[in-house]
C-alpha positions as a LaTeX table, in Angstrom:
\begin{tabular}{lrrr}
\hline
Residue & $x$ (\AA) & $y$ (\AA) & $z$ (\AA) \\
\hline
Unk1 & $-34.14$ & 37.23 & 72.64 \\
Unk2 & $-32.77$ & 40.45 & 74.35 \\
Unk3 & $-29.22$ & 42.70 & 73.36 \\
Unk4 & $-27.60$ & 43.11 & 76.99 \\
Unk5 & $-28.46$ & 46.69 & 76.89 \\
Unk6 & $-32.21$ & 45.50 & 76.93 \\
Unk7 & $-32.03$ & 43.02 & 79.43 \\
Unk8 & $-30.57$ & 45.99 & 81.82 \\
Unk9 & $-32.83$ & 48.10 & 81.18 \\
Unk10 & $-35.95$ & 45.59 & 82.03 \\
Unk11 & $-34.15$ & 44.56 & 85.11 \\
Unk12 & $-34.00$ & 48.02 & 86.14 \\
Unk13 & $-37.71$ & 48.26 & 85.76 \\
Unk14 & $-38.42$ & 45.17 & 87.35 \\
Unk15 & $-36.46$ & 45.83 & 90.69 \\
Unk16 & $-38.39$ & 49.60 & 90.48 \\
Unk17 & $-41.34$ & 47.97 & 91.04 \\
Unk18 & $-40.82$ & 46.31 & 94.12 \\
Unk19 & $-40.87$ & 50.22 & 95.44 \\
Unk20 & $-44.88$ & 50.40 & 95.06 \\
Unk21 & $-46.80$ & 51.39 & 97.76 \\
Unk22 & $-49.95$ & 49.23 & 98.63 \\
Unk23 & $-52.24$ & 51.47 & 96.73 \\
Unk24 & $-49.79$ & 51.28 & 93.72 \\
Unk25 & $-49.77$ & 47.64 & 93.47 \\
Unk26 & $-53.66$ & 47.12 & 93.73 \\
Unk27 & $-53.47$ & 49.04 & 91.04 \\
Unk28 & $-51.07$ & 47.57 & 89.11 \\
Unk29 & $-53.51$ & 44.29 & 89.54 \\
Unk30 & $-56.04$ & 46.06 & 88.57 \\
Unk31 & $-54.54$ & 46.91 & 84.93 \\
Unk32 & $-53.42$ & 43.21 & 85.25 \\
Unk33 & $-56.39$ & 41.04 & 85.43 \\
Unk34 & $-58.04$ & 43.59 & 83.13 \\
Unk35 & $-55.55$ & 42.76 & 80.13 \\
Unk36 & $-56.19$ & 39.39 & 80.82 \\
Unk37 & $-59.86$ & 39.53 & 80.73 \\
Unk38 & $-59.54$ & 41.05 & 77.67 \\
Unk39 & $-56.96$ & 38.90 & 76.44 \\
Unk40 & $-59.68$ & 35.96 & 77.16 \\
Unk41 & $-62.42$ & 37.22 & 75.34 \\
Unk42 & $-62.05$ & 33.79 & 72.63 \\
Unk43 & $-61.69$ & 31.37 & 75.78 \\
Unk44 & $-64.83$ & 33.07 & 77.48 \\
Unk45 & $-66.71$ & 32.73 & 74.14 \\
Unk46 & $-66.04$ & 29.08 & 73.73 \\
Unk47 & $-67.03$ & 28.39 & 77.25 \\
Unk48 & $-70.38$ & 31.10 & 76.80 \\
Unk49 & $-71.57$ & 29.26 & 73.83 \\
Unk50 & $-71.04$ & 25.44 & 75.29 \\
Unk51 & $-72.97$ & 26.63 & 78.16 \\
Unk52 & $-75.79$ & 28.40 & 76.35 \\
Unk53 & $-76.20$ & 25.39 & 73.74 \\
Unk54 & $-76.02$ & 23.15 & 76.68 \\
Unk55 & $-79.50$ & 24.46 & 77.58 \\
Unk56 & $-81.15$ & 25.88 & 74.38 \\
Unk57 & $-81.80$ & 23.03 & 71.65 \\
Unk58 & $-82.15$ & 25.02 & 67.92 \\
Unk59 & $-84.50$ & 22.14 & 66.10 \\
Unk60 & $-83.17$ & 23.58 & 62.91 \\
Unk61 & $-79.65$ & 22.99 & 62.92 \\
Unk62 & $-77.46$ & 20.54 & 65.28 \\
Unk63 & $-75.46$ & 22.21 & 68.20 \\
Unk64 & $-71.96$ & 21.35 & 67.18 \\
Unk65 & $-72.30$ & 23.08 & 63.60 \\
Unk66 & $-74.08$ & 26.11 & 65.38 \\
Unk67 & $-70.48$ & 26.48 & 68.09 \\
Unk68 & $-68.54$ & 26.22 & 64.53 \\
Unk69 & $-70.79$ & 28.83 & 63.14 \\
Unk70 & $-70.76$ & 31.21 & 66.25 \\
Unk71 & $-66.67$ & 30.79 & 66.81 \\
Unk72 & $-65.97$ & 31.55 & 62.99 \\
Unk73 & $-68.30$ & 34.69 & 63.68 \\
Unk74 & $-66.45$ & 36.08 & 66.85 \\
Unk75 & $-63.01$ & 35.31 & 65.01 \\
Unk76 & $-64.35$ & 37.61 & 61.94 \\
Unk77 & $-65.73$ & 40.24 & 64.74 \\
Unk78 & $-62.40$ & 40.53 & 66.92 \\
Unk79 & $-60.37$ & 40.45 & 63.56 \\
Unk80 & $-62.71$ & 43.73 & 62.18 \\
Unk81 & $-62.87$ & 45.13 & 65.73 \\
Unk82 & $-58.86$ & 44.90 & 66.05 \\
Unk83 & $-58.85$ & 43.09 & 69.01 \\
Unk84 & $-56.98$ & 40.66 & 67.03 \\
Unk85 & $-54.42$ & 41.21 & 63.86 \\
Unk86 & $-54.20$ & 39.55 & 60.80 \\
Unk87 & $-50.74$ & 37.73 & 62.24 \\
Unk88 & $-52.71$ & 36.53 & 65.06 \\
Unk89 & $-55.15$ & 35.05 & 62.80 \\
Unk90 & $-52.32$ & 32.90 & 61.49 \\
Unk91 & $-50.91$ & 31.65 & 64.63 \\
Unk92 & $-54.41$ & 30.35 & 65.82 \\
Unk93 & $-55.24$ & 28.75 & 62.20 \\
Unk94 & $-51.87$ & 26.95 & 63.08 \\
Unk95 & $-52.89$ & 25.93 & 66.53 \\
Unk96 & $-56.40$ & 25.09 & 65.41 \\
Unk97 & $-55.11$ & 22.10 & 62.59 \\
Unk98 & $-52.85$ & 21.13 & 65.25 \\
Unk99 & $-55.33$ & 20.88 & 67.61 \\
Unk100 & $-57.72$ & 18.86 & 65.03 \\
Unk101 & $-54.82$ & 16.41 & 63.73 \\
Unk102 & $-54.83$ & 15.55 & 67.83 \\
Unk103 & $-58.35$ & 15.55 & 68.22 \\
Unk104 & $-58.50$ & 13.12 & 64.93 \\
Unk105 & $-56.10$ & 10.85 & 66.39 \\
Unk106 & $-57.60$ & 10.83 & 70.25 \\
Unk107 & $-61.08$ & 9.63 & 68.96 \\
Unk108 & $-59.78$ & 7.44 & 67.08 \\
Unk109 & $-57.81$ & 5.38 & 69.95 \\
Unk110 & $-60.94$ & 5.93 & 72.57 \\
Unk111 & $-59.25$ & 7.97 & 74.49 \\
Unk112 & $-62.76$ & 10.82 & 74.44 \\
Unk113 & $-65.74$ & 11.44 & 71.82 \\
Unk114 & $-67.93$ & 13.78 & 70.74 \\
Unk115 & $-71.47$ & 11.56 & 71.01 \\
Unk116 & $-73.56$ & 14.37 & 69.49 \\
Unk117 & $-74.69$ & 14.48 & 65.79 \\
Unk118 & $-73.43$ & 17.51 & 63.42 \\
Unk119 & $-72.82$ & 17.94 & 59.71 \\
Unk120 & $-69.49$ & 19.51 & 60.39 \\
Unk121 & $-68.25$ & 15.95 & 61.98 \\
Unk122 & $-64.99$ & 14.84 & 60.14 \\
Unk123 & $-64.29$ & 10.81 & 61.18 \\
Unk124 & $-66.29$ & 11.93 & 64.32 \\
Unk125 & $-64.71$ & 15.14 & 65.60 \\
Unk126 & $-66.66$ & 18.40 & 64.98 \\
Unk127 & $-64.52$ & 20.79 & 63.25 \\
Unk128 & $-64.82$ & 23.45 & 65.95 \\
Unk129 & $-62.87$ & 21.19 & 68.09 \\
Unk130 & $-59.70$ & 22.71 & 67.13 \\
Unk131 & $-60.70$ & 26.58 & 68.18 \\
Unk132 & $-60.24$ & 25.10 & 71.57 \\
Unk133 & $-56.84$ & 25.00 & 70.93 \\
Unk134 & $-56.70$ & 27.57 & 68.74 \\
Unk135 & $-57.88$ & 29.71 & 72.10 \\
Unk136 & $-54.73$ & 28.93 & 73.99 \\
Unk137 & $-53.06$ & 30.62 & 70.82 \\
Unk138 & $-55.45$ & 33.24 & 71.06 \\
Unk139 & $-54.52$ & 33.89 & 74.50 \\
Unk140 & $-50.73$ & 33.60 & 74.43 \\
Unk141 & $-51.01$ & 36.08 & 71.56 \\
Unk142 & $-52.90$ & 38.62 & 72.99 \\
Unk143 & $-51.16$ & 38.55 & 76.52 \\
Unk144 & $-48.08$ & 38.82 & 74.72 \\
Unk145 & $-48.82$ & 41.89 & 72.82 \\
Unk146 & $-51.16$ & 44.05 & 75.73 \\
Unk147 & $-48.18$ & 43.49 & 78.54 \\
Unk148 & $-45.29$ & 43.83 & 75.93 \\
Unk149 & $-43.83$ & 40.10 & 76.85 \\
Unk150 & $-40.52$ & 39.35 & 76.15 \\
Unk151 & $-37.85$ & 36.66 & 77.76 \\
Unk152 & $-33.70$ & 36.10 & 78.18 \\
Unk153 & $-31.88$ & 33.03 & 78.53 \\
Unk154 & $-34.35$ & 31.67 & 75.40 \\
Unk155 & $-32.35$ & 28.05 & 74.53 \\
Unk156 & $-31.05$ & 27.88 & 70.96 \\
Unk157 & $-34.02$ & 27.28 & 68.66 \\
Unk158 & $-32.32$ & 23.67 & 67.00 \\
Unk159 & $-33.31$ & 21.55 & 70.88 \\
Unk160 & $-36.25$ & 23.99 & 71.52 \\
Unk161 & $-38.14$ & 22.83 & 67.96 \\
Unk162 & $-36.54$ & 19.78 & 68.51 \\
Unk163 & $-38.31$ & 19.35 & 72.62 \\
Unk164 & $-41.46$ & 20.74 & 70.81 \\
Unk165 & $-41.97$ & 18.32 & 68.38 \\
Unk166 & $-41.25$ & 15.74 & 70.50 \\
Unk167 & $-43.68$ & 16.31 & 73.31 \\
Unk168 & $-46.27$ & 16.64 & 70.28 \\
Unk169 & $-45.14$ & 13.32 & 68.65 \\
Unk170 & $-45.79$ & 11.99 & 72.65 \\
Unk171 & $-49.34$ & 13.01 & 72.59 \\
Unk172 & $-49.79$ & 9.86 & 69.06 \\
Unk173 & $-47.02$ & 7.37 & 70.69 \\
Unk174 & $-48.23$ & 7.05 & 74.12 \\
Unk175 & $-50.57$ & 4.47 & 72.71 \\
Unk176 & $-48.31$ & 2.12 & 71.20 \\
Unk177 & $-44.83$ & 2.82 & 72.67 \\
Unk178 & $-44.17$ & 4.10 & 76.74 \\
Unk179 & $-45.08$ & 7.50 & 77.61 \\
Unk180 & $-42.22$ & 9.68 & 77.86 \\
Unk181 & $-44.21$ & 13.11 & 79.48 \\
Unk182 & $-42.18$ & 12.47 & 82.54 \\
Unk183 & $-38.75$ & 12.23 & 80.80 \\
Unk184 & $-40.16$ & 15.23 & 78.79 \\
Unk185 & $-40.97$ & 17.65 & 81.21 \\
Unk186 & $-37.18$ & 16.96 & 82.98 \\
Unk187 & $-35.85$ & 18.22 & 79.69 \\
Unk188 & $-38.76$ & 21.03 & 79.64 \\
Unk189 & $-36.63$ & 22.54 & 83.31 \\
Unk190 & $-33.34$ & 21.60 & 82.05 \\
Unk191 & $-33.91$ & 23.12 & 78.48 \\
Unk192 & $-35.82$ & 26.51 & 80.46 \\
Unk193 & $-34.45$ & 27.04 & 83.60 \\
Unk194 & $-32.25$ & 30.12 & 82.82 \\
Unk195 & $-35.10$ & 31.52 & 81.00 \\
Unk196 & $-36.95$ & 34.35 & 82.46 \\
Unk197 & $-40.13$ & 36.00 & 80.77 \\
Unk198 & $-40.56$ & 39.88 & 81.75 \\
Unk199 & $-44.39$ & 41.15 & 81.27 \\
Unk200 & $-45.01$ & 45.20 & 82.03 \\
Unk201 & $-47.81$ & 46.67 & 83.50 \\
Unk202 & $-48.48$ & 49.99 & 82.73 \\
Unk203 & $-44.97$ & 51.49 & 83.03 \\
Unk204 & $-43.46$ & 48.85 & 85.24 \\
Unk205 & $-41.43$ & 45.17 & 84.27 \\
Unk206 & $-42.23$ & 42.34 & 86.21 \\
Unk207 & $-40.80$ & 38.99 & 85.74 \\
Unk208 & $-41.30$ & 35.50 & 85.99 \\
Unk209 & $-39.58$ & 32.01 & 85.37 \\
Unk210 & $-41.03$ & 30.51 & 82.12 \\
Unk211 & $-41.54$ & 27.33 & 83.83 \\
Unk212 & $-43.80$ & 28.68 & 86.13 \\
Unk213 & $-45.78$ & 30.34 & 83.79 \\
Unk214 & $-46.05$ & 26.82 & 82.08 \\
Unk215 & $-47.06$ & 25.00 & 85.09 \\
Unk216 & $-49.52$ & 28.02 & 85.69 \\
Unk217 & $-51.17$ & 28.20 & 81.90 \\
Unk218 & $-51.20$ & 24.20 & 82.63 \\
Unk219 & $-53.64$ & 24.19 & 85.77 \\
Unk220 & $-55.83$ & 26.96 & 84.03 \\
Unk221 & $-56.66$ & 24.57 & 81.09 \\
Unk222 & $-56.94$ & 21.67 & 83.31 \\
Unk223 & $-59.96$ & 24.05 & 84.76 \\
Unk224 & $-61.36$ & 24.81 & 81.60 \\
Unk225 & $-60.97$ & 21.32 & 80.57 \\
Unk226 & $-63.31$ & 20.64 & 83.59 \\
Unk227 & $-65.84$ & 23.37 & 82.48 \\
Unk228 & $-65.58$ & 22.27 & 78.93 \\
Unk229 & $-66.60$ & 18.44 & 79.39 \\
Unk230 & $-69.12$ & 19.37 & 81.80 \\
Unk231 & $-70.77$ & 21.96 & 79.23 \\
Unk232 & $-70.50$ & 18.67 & 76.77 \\
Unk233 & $-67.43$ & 20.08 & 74.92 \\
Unk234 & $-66.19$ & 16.14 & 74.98 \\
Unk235 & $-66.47$ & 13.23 & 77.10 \\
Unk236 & $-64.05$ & 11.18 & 78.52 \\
Unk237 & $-64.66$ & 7.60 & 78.71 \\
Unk238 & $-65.81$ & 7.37 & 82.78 \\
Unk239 & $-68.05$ & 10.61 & 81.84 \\
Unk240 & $-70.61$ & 8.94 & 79.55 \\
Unk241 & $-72.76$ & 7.74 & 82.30 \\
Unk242 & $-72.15$ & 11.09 & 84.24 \\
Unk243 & $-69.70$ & 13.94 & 84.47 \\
Unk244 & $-66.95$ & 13.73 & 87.02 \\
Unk245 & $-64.15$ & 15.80 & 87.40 \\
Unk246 & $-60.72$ & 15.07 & 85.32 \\
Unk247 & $-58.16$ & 13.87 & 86.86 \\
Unk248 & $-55.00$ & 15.57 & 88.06 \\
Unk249 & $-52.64$ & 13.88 & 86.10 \\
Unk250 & $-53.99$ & 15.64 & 83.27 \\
Unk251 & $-52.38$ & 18.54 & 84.25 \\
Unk252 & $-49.06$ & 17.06 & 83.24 \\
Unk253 & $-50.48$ & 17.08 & 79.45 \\
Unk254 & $-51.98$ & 20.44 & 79.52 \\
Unk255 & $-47.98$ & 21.29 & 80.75 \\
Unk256 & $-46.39$ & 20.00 & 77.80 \\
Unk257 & $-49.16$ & 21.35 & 76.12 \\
Unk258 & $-48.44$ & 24.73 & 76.96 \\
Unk259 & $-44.77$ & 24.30 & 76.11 \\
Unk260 & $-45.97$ & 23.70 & 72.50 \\
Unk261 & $-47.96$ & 26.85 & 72.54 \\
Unk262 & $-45.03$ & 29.12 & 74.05 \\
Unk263 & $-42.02$ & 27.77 & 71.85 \\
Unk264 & $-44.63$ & 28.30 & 68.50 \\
Unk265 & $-45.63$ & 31.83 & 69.38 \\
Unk266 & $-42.48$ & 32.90 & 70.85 \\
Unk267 & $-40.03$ & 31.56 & 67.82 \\
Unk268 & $-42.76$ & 33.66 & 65.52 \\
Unk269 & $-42.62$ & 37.02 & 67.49 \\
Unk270 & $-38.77$ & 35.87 & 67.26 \\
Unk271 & $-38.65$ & 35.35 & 63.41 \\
Unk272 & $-40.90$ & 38.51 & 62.78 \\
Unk273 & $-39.33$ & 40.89 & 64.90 \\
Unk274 & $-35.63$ & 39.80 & 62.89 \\
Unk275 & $-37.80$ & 40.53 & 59.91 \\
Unk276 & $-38.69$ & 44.09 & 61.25 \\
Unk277 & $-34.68$ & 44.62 & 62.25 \\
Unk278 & $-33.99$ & 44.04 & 58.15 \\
Unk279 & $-36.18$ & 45.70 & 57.05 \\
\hline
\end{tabular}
């Protein structure tokens, strides 16, 4: 995704900022965690209004319609605020029917259900269901813009689309045909293990293997996942009588589920910045 020029010049950066003193790089983590507080603000709000309805029962309308209410209105408010741009939007109306053709499907096998009434139930999944996917989008968006990501040794797109839509098709097939997430995620480190994503921070580069930062993105869902079903986001079958955590192995699909986020956001800032070249 880089000329050779580029990449030389982002190395360059990168090794400069192993030459930070102490001071320098608590600062430098400082600026960090703040961009990605701020790139969270959609993830918090999901979480903040689970919580909150959790506790305070509205007798006028049911909970689930009043999260889809509350989302749609912090989507409209970061869109007119500009904390998110119109091509944003886009991506995370992509992710968010993705996310609800999964969440249609899931409930449908048994595999976790929303128990609580709402008008905004379709085939028993509440339609703001899919923001919670729609958040990871949010996220990978907005990181991506405030610490100017970019990546070399990006595969050719024909396997990458091709590894995508197979680790999504894995997600409806498990149920019926063996689960191929292991096989997957060997062809996840063979398909991305010369690619490196570079992220600055103020006016240094920093960089990272991309399958770390899926393994990483992974284990933070897996911990929302937790504070989601516990808030009554969902429940899993061995949570109806009471919550208890999720297991570990669900890390593995929040992994491939972070691939899927990555190769859709990165092949758009691909195709738009090509568009931006022509034009």
């Amino acid at each position: 995704m880089q000329t050779e020029q580029s990449k030389k010049s982002v190395g360059n950066r990168a090794a400069a900022s192993n030459r930070l003193s102490f001071g320098g790089k608590f600062v430098q983590l400082l600026h960090f965690g703040y961009h990605q507080a701020m790139s969270c603000i959609f993830p918090v709000a999901i979480f903040g209004t689970l919580a909150v309805s959790k506790w305070i029962d509205l007798p006028f309308i049911y909970r689930y319609d009043l999260i889809l209410l509350i989302l749609l209105g912090v989507q409209l408010l970061m869109y007119r605020s500009g904390l998110e741009t119109l091509d944003e939007i886009k991506v995370i109306c992509v992710f968010h029917v993705i996310g609800l053709a999964l969440e249609l499907y899931k409930v449908h096998m048994g595999s976790w259900a929303y128990p609580e009434p709402g008008y905004s139930k379709w085939f028993g999944v509440p339609l703001y269901s899919g923001f919670m996917y729609a958040s990871v989008a949010s996220f990978m968006c907005q990181i991506w813009r405030r610490l100017k990501m970019d990546m070399t040794g990006w595969p050719n797109m024909v396997p990458v689309a091709a590894l995508g839509a197979a680790i999504y098709l894995n997600f409806f097939t498990h149920h019926f045909i063996p689960d191929f997430r292991w096989w997957l995620t060997a062809l996840v480190f063979i398909l991305f293990w010369k690619t490196v994503i570079y992220y600055t921070v103020r006016d240094r580069t920093y960089r990272m293997p991309l399958t770390v930062v899926f393994l990483l993105v992974g284990f933070f869902i897996w911990l929302a996942e937790n504070i989601a079903t516990f808030f009554g986001a969902w429940k899993y079958p061995d949570q109806h009588e009471a919550w208890r955590l999720v297991g570990f192995g669900k890390i593995s699909s929040w992994f491939l589920l972070a691939i899927i986020s990555v190769i859709i956001v990165a092949q758009l800032k691909h195709v738009k910045a090509g568009r931006t070249k022509a034009s």
